[in-house]
VEXRO-434714 format. One line per field, with one value per residue (C-alpha): residue number from 0; residue in one letter; x, y, z. Coordinates in nm, 3 decimals, decimal comma. Layout:
<sites>
seq: c(NUM|...)
type: c(a|...)
east: c(X|...)
north: c(Y|...)
up: c(Z|...)
</sites>
This chain:
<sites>
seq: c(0|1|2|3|4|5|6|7|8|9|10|11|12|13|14|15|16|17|18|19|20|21|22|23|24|25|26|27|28|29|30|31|32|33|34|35|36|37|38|39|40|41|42|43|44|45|46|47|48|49|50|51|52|53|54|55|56|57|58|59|60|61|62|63|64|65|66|67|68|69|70|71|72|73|74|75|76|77|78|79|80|81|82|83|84|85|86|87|88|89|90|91|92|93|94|95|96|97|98|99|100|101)
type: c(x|x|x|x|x|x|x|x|x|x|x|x|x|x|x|x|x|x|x|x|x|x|x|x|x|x|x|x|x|x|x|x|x|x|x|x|x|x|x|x|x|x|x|x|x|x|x|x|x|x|x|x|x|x|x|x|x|x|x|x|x|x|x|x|x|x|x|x|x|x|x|x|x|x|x|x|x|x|x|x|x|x|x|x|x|x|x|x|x|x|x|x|x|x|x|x|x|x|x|x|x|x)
east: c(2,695|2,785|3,011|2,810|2,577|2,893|3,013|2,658|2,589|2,925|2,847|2,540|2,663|2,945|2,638|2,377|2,683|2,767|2,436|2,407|2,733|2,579|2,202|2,117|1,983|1,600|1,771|1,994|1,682|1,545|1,758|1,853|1,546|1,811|1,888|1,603|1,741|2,082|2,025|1,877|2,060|1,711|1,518|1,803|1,846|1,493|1,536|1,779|1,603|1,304|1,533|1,720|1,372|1,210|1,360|1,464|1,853|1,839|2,012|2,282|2,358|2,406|2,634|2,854|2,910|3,043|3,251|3,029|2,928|2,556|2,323|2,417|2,713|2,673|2,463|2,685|3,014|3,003|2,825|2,630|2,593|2,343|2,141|1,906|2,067|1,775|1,856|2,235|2,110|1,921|2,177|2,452|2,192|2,179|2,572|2,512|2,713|2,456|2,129|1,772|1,581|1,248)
north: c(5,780|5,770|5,565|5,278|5,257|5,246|4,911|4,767|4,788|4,563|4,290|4,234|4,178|3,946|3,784|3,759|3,590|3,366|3,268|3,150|2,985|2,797|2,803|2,790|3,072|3,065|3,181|3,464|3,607|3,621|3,798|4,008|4,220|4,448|4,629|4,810|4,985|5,042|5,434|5,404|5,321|5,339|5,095|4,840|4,857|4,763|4,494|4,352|4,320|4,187|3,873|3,812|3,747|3,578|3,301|3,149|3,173|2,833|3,058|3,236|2,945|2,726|3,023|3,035|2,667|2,718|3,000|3,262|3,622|3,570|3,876|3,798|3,843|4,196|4,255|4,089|4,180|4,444|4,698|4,677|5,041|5,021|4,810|4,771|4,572|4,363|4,308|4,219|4,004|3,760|3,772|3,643|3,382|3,262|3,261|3,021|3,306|3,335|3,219|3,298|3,564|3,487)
up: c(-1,886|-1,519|-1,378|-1,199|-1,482|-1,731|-1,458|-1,424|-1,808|-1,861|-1,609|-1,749|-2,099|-1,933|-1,734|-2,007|-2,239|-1,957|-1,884|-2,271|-2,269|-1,907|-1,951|-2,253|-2,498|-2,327|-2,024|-2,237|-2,390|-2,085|-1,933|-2,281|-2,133|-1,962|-2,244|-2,231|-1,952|-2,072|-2,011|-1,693|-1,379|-1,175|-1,437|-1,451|-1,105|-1,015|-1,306|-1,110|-0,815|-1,005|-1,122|-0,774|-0,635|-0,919|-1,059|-0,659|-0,724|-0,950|-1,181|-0,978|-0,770|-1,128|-1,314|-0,937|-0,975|-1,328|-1,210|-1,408|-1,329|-1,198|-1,080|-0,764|-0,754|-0,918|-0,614|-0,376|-0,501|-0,792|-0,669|-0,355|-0,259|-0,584|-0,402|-0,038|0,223|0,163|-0,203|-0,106|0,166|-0,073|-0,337|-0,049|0,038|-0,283|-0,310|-0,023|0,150|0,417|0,556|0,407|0,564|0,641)
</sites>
């Protein structure tokens, strides 16, 4: 397994585990859809950007208030250079790290 998918694979237990311990276990299961993609940088990547621009950030913006590892900050902070600037962009703006593109 390559490095970054090695890193993204353990955020995302650490995120789907702190989004049960914040959330709730609908949310977990929800997001326990990832594993699918465990082998498959590509697949989880494009997972991720499906949830950054599909739930509005209620979720990210809830786990940052608890001091929790959201998707966003994976995207923000973890490993940007997986993602577009686009994709970082929103993930900031949910962080309340910057302003909403249109």
């Amino acid at each position: 397994m390559n490095r970054d998918l090695a890193n993204l694979v353990q955020w995302m237990r650490q995120c789907e585990n702190d989004t049960r311990d914040v959330l709730g276990i609908k949310s977990a299961n929800m997001l326990a859809r990832w594993h699918r993609y465990e082998d498959d940088l590509d697949g989880l990547v494009r997972f991720i950007h499906d949830r950054i621009y599909s739930n509005k950030g209620v979720n990210g913006w809830t786990l940052e208030q608890n001091k929790r590892l959201s998707l966003e900050r994976i995207v923000a902070f973890k490993c940007p250079h997986l993602f577009s600037p686009s994709e970082v962009r929103q993930a900031r703006a949910t962080l309340g790290l910057e302003r909403p593109t249109e």
